[in-house]
RODO-2510 file (C-alpha; in nm, 4 decimals, decimal comma):
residues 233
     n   res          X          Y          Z
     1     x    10,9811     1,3109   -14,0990
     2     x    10,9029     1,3409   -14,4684
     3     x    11,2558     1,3587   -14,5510
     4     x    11,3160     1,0274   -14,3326
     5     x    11,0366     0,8306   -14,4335
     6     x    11,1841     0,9308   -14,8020
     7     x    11,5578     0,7822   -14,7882
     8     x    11,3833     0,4878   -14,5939
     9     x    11,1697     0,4147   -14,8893
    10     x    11,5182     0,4722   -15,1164
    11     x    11,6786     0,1939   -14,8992
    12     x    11,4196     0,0149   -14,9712
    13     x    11,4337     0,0522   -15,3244
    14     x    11,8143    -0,0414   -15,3247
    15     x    11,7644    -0,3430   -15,1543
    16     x    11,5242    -0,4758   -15,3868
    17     x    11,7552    -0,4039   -15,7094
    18     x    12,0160    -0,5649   -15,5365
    19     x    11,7934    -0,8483   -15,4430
    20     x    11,7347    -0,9006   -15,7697
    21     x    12,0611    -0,7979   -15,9578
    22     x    12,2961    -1,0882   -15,7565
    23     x    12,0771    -1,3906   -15,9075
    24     x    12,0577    -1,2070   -16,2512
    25     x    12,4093    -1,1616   -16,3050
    26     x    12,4989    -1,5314   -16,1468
    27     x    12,2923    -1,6396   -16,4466
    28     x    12,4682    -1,4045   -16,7027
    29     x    12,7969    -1,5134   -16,5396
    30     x    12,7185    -1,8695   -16,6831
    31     x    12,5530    -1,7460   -17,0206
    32     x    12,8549    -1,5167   -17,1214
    33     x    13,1574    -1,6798   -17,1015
    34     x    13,4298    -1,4045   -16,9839
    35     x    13,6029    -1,3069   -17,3226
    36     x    13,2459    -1,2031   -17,3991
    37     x    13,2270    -0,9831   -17,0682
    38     x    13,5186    -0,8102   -17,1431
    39     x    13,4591    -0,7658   -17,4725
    40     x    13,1067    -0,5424   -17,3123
    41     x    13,3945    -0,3736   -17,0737
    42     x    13,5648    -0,2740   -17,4017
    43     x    13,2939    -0,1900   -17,5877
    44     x    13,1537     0,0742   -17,3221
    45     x    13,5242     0,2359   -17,3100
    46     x    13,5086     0,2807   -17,6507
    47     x    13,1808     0,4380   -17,6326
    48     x    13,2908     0,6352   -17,3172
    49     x    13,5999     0,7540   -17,5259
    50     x    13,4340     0,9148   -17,8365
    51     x    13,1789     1,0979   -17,6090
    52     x    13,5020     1,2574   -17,4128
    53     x    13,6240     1,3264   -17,7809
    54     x    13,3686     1,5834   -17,7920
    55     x    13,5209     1,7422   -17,5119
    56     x    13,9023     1,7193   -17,5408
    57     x    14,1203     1,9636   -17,7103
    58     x    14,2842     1,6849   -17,9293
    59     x    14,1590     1,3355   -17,9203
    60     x    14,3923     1,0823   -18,1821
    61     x    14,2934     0,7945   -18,4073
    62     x    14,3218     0,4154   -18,1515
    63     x    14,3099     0,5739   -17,8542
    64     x    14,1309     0,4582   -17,5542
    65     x    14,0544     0,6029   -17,2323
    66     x    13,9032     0,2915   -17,0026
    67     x    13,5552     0,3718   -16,8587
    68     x    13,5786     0,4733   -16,5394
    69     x    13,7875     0,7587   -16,5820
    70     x    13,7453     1,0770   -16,4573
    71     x    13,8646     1,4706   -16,6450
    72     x    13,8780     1,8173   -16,4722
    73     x    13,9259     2,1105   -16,7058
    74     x    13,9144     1,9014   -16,9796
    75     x    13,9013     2,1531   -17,2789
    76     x    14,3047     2,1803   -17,1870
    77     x    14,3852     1,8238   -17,2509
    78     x    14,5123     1,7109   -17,5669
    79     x    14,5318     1,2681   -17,6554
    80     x    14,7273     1,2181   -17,9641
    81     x    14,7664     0,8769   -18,1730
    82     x    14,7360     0,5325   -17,9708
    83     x    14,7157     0,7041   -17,6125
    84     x    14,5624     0,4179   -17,3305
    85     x    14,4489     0,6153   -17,0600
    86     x    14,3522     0,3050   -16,7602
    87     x    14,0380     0,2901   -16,5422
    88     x    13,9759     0,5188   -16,2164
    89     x    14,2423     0,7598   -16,3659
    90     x    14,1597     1,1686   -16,3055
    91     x    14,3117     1,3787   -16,5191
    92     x    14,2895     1,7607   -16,3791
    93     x    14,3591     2,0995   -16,5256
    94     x    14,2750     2,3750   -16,3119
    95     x    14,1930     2,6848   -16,4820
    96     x    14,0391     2,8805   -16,1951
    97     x    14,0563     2,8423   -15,8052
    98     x    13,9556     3,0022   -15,5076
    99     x    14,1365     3,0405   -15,1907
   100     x    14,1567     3,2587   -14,9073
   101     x    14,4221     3,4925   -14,7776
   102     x    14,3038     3,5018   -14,3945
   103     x    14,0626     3,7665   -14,2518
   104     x    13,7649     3,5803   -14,4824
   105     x    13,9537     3,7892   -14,7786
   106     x    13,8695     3,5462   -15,1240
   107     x    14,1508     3,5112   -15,3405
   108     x    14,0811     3,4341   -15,7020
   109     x    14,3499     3,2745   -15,8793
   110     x    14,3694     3,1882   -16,2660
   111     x    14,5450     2,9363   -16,4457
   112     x    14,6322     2,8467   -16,8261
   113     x    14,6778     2,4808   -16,7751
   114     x    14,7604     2,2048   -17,0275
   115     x    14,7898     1,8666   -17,0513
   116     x    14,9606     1,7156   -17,3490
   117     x    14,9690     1,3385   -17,3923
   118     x    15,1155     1,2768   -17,6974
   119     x    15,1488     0,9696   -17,9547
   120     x    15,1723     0,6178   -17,7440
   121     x    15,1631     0,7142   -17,3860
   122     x    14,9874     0,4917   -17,1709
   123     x    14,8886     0,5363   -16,8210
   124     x    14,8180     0,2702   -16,5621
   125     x    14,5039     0,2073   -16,3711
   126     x    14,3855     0,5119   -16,0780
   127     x    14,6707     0,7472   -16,1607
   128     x    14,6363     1,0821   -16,1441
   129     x    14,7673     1,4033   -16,3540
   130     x    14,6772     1,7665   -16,1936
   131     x    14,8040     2,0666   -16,3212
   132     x    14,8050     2,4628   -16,3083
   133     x    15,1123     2,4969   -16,5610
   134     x    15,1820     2,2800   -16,8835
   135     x    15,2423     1,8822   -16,8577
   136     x    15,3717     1,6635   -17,1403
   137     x    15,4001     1,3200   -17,1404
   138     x    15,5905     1,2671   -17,5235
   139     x    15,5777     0,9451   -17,7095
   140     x    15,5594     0,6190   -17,5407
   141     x    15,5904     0,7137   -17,2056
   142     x    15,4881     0,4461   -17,0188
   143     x    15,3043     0,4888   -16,6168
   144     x    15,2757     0,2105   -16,4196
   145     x    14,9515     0,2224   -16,1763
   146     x    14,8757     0,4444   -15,8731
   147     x    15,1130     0,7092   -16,0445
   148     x    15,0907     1,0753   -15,9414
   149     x    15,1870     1,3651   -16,1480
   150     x    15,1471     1,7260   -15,9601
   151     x    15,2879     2,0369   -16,0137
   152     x    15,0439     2,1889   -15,7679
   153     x    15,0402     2,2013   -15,4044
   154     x    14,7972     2,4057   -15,1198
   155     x    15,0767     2,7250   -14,9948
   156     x    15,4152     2,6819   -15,0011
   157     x    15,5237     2,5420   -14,6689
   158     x    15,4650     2,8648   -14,4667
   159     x    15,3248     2,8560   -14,1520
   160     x    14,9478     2,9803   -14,1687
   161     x    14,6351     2,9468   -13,9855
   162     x    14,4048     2,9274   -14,2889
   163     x    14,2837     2,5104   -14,3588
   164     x    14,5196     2,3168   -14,6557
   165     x    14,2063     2,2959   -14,8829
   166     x    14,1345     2,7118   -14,8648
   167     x    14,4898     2,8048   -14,9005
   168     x    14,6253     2,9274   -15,2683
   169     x    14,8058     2,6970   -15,4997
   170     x    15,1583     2,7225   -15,5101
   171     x    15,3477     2,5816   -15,7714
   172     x    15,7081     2,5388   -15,8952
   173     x    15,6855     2,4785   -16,2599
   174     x    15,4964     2,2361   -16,5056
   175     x    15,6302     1,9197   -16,5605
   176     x    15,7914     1,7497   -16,8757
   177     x    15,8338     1,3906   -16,9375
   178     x    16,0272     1,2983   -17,2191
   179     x    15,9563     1,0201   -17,5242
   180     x    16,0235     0,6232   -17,4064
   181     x    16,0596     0,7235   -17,0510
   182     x    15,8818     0,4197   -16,7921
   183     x    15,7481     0,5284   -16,4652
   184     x    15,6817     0,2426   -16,2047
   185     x    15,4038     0,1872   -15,9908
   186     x    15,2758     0,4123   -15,7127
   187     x    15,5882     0,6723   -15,7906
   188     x    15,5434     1,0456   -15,7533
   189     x    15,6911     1,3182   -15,9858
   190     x    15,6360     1,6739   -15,8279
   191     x    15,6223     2,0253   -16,0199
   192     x    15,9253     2,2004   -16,1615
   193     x    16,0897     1,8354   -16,3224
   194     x    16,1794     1,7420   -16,6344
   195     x    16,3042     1,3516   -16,7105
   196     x    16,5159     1,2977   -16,9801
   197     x    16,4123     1,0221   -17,2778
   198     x    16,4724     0,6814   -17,2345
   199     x    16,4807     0,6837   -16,8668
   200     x    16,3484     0,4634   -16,5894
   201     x    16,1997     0,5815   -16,2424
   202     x    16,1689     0,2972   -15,9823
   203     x    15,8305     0,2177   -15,8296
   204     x    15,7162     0,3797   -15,4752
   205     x    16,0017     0,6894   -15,5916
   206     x    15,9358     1,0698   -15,5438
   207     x    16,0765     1,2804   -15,8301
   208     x    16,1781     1,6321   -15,7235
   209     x    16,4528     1,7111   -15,9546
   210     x    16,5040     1,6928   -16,2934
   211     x    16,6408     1,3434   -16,4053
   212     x    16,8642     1,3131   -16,6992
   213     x    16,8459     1,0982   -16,9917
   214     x    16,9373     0,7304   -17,0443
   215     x    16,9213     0,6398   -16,6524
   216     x    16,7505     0,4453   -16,3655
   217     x    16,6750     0,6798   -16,0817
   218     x    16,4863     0,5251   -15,7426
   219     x    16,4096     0,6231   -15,4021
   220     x    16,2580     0,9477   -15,2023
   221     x    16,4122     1,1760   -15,3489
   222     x    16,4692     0,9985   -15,6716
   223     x    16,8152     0,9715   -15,7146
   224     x    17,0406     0,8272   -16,0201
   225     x    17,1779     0,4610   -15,9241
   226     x    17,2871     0,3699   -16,3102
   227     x    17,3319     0,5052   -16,6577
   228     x    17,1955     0,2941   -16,9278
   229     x    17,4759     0,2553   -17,1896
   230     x    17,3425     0,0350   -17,4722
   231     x    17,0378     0,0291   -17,6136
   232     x    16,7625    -0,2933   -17,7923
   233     x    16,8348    -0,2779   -18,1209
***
């Protein structure tokens, strides 16, 4: 009962902040006007950035990483130079997971993971990077949102009894992106791939193999549909 009558009074509590927070911010809303509002926005992930600094391997001058964003492992990430990392983005490294091997046997496994953004790259709103080998994005690589970068995967499609989430990580390879590639939205590149510089991967793909240079690859799996022969100059 204590317990009860004690997230009843937190409802409670809510309800009045809430109450009171919708009429404040209405008046703000007319106060502000909205270059001013996103000027706070960018003010907070600049803040948020230098704390992360702190944390990060490497962390370049004008970078930004957009407030929310969240890191896993982050002592194996490295920013460089002019790196935009966008909101609701989760960067993982896993350094140290355990699974199970059936019979309630624990399996620890240990990784040296690392995440290398380097000079330019910028990565589009809730995107996510996870993995238990070595990634590198090179200069000016360019994600569009709701991309997914993953090396790492629960078994490796073998029948077994033990749940997806318990199971060890199987992986085959890290992955390497090379310098002025641009990834569309919601595409998904998959461990064991490298794409060659200056190359373009159509939104919604699924990259399983290595992509060459100078090309537009699209669909699931991400095949080649043109070679790029001339260049801006």
């Amino acid at each position: 009962m204590i317990h009860g009558v004690t997230m009843s009074n937190k409802r409670k509590s809510w309800r009045i902040i809430i109450t009171i927070a919708h009429p404040l911010m209405k008046i703000i809303s007319y106060l502000f006007p909205l270059f001013l509002i996103r000027g706070f926005k960018v003010v907070k992930s600049i803040l948020y950035s230098y704390y992360l600094a702190h944390f990060l391997k490497k962390f370049g001058k004008d970078s930004l990483i957009n407030y929310p964003c969240t890191f896993q492992g982050i002592k194996h990430t490295s920013v460089g130079s002019g790196v935009h990392i966008g909101k609701y983005s989760n960067i993982i490294a896993i350094d140290l997971y355990v699974a199970f091997v059936g019979g309630g046997v624990k399996k620890v496994q240990k990784f040296n993971p690392q995440i290398i953004l380097k000079n330019g790259v910028s990565i589009g709103e809730s995107s996510t990077i996870s993995t238990i080998n070595t990634t590198i994005l090179e200069d000016n690589v360019l994600l569009g949102r709701n991309v997914t970068i993953n090396d790492n995967s629960h078994g490796n499609n073998v029948k077994s009894s033990i749940a997806p989430d318990k199971r060890p990580l199987y992986s085959k390879g890290g992955i390497h992106i090379k310098k002025n590639v641009w990834i569309g939205d919601k595409v998904t590149i998959l461990g064991g791939v490298t794409i060659g510089e200056n190359s373009i991967v159509g939104a919604n793909s699924v990259v399983t193999k290595d992509i060459p240079p100078n090309c537009i690859a699209v669909g699931s799996p991400a095949k080649v549909i043109k070679m790029l022969e001339k260049f801006d100059k």
